[in-house]
N, C-alpha and C positions, 0 to 999 in steps of 0.2 A: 567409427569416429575416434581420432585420435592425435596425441603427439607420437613422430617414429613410429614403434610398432603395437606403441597401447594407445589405449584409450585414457582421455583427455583425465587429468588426476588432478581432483578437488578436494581444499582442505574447507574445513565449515567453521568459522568462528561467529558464535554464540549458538546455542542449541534449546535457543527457546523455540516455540510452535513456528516461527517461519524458516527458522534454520532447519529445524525438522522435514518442516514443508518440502523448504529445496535441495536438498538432503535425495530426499524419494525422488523427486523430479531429476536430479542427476543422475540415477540409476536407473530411471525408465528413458533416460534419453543418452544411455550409453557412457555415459563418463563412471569414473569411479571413486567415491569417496574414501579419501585415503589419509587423513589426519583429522583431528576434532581439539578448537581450540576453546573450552568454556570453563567457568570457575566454580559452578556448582557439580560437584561430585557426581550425583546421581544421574543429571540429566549430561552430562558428559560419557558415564559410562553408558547408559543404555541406546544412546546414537552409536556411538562407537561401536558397541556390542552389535547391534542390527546394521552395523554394515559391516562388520570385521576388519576394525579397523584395528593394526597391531600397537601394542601397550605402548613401546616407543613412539607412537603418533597420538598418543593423548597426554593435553598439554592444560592446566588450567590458567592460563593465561597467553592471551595471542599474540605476544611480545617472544614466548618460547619459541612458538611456531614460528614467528618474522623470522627468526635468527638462523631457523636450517631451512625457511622458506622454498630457496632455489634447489634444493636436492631433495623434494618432499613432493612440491604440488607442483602444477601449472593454472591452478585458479583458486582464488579463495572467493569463498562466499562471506560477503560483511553480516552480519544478522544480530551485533548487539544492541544493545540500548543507544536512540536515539542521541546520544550527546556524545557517546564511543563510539561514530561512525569514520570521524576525520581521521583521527589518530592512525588507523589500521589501514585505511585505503593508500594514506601517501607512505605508512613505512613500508607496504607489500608492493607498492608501483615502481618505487626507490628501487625493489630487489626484483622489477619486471615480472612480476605478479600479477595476472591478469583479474580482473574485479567485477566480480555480480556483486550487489552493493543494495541492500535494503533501504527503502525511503526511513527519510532525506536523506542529500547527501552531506548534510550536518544541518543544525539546525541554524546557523547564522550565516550570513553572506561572509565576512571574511573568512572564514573556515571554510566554504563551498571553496573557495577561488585557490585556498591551496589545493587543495584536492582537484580540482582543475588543472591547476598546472602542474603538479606531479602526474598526475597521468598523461598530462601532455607531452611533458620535456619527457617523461619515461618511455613513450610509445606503446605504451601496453591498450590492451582493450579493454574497454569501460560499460555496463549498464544498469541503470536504475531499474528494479524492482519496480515498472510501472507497465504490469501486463497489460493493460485493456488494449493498447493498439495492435497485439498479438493475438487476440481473442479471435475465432472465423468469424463471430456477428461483426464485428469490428473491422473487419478486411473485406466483408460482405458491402456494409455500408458505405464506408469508405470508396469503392468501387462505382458504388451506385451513382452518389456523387458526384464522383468524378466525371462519370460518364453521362453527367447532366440527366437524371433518371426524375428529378423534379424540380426541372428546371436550373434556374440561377438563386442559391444560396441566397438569405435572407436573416436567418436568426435562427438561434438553438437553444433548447431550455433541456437541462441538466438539473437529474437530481441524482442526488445519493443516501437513501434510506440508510442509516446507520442500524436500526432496530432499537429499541429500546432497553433491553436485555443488554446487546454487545455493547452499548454505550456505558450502562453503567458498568459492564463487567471491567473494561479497557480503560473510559476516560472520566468513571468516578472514582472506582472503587484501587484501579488498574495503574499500570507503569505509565499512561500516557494525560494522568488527570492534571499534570498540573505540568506549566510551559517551560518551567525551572529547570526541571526534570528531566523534560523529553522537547516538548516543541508545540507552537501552537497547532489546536485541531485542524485547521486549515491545511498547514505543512505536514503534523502527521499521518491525517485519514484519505486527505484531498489533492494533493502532488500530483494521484497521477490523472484524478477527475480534471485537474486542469489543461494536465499532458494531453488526454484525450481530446478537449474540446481545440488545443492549437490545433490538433494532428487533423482535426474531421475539418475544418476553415480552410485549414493549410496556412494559416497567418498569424502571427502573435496580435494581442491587442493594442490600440493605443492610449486608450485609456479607460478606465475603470472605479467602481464604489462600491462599495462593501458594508455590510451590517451586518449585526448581530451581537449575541450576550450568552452568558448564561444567569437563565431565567429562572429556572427549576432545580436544578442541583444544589439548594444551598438550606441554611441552616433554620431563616425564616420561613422557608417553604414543609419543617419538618409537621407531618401530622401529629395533634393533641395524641399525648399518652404511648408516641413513639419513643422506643430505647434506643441505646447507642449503639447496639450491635442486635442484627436481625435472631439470633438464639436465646434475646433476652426480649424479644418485643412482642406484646401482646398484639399487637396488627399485625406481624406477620403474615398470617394467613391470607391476610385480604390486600397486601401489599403488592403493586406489576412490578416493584422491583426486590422481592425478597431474596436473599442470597441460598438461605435453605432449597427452595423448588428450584431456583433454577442449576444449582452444580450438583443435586441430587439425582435429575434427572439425566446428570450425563452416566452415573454409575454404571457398568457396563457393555458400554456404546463405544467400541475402540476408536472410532471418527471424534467422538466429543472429549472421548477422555486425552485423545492427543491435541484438539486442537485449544480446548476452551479448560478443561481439569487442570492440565499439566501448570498452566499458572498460579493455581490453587493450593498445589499439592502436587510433593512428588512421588503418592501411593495413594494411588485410585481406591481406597476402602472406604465403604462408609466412617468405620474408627477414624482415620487419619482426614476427610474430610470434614469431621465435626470438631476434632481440635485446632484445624485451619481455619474454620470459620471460629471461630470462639476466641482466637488470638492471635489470628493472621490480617490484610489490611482489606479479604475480601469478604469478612463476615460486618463489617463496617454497613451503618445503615447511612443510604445515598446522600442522605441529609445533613450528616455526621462527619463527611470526609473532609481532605485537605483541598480539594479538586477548585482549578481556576479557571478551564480551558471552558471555551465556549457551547451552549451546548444545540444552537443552531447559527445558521450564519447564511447570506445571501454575496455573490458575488456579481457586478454587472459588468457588461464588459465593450466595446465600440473598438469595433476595427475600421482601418483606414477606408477600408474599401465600402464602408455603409452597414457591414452587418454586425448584428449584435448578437450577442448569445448571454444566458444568465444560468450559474451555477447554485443550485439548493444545497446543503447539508443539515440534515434535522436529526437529533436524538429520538423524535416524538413519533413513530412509524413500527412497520413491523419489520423485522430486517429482511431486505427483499435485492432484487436484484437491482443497478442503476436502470433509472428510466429517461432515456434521453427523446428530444422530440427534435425532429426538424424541419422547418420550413423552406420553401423556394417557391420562385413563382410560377411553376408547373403543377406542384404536389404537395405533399408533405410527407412522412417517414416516423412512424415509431417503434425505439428499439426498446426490450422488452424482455430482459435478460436475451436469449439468443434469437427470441421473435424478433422479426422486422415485417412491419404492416406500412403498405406502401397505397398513400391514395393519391389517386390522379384525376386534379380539376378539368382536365381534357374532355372526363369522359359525361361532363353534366347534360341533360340532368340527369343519369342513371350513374350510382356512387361507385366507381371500381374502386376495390380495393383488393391489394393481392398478398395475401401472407406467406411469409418464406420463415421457415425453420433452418437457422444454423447451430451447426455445430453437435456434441453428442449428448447436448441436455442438462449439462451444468452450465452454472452461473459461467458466465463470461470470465469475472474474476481466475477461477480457477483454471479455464483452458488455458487463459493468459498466462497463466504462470507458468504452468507446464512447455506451454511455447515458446515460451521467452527462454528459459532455459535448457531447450533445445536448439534452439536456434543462436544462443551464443556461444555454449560449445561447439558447435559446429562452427561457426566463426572462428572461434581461437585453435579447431583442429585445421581448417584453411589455410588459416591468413588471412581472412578476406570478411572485413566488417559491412559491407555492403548489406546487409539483412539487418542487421544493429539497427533498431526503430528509435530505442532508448538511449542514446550515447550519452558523452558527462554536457554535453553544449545542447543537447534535449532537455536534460534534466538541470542544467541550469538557466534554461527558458522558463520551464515548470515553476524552478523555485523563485526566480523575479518575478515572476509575477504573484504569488503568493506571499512575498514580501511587501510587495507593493499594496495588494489588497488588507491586507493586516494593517497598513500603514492607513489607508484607506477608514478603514474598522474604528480604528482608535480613533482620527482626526475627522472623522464625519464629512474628510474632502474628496470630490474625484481626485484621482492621480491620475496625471498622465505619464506614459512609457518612455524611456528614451532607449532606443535601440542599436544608436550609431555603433556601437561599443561593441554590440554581439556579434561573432561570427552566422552570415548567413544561411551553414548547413543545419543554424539550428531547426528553422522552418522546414518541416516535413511537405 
């Protein structure tokens, strides 16, 4: 895989845990990371350092990199903070820079639509960080589907167990608590739970409603005799959200301590974790924070063609894999991290039901990752975007209609969609 006679050369700007993420996945799917664009010191060198990446290509800020862009990379990976996504995508498209782009692809519609059209007028190749339709359960079901396996489509119910730990690690305690910041839960957690549900329809919706709040994450909900910071709080112990057990527990664990520590601290020690929590914003007790973002939410949804589907997001769970359902008037289908249980009303009255294992056993999420960034280097070592599931007119399907449900949320009205406007190839 490659431009010429190397292999396809990616620069990583932000090198927090998903820049890290696709980082790996770029070197297990043949490309080579060849600059590092981030502003904390430490977590810049040691990416850099784990791929050998020379001193000259470490930059802390992605504006140095824009500048020798064209004689450095042929892809950058977007991975910062949810508000610095627009900036970096249209000045790297400007310099035909090809774009893997972390959700969102900003957090407001008028920023989406530059970023749109910079990668349009640019011609470069575009895709959102929204693995699931990458995933093989994903491709598995999808198939099945199609291939009328229970019948004619009917309805879909979508959940996304958040966990209760990851929620408060992320969107209490975390970079993504409050909308100001980063973006509503909806658009940060759920972009691509919605990507997923056009892609399995095959059809965007016509219209939709929405609920939800945050119920629990707040100040009136704090327990009698809680302190402001879980190292000072005598319930601790008996706290499901304490911050001590749970970034203790990743001590030693090179998977936890790169995915969930690294935000904590950027020196996995016991020492250096207790004076993170004691004066950093993740030792903060859940009750105590700034956090405004929702912390369950329902979406409903009517497409033209009769069928409905409805999307969960809950904090209140154990974090688990998505669990999607699906109805038709043959069958039904549950996926189930990479299980899919398929029953078939044909066979009454004796219940078949037939279970299919895909994939190598992780969470869907992560195959998807891996694939997706396989599959769009390989795109951009081609030419040929035809594998592209996620493009920026995918991902600007994803994010109207997540604008629309928000709008939805607040005003307590269905919306309806207007579509005239979209190009067609958004529908998968």
């Amino acid at each position: 895989m490659g431009l010429g006679s190397g292999p396809v050369r990616v620069g990583i700007v932000g090198a927090g845990s998903r820049g890290r993420l696709h980082a790996r996945n770029v070197a297990r799917a043949g490309g080579r990371v060849v600059a590092i664009a981030e502003p904390v010191r430490e977590r810049r060198e040691r990416l850099a350092d784990t791929h050998d990446v020379p001193a000259a290509a470490r930059f802390a800020h992605w504006t140095d990199l824009a500048a020798c862009a064209e004689r450095l990379v042929d892809v950058v990976v977007i991975a910062t903070q949810d508000h610095d996504h627009a900036g970096p995508a249209i000045a790297f498209a400007e310099r035909g820079i090809h774009i893997l782009g972390e959700k969102p692809i900003a957090p407001d519609e008028p920023a989406a639509l530059r970023v749109a059209e910079a990668v349009r007028r640019a011609g470069v190749h575009f895709t959102i960080s929204h693995p699931l339709p990458y995933a093989p359960s994903t491709r598995a079901l999808v198939s099945a589907l199609r291939a009328g396996r229970i019948g004619d489509l009917v309805s879909v119910q979508h959940l996304e167990p958040v966990g209760a730990w990851h929620f408060a690690h992320s969107y209490v305690r975390g970079s993504w608590r409050r909308e100001d910041l980063a973006s509503s839960l909806l658009l940060a957690k759920c972009s691509h739970d919605i990507d997923l549900l056009t892609h399995l329809v095959g059809d965007r919706p016509s219209r939709l409603a929405s609920f939800g709040r945050l119920s629990h994450f707040r100040s009136d909900r704090q327990p009698e005799g809680a302190a402001a910071r879980c190292l000072d709080c005598a319930i601790e112990p008996t706290c499901p959200y304490s911050a001590p057990r749970l970034y203790r527990s990743c001590l030693g664990d090179p998977d936890w301590e790169h995915q969930l520590l690294g935000a904590v601290t950027d020196v996995p020690t016991p020492e250096a974790l207790d004076e993170a929590l004691r004066d950093g914003p993740y030792g903060r007790c859940v009750y105590r924070c700034d956090n405004d973002v929702v912390d369950h939410q329902v979406v409903a949804f009517e497409f033209d063609s009769g069928i409905t589907a409805t999307h969960t997001v809950t904090a209140f769970s154990d974090q688990a894999p998505r669990q999607t359902r699906v109805f038709g008037t043959h069958g039904a289908v549950e996926a189930n991290g990479g299980v899919l249980r398929f029953h078939d009303f044909r066979a009454h009255p004796d219940q078949a039901v037939e279970t299919l294992s895909v994939g190598d056993g992780r969470a869907p999420h992560h195959e998807g990752d891996e694939e997706l960034v396989r599959t769009f280097l390989q795109g951009v070592a081609d030419g040929d975007e035809s594998g592209n599931l996620t493009g920026i007119e995918e991902a600007l399907t994803s994010h109207r209609i997540v604008w629309a449900a928000e709008a939805a949320r607040r005003s307590g009205e269905t919306v309806r969609m207007a579509w005239d406007e979209v190009p067609v190839q958004a529908c998968r």
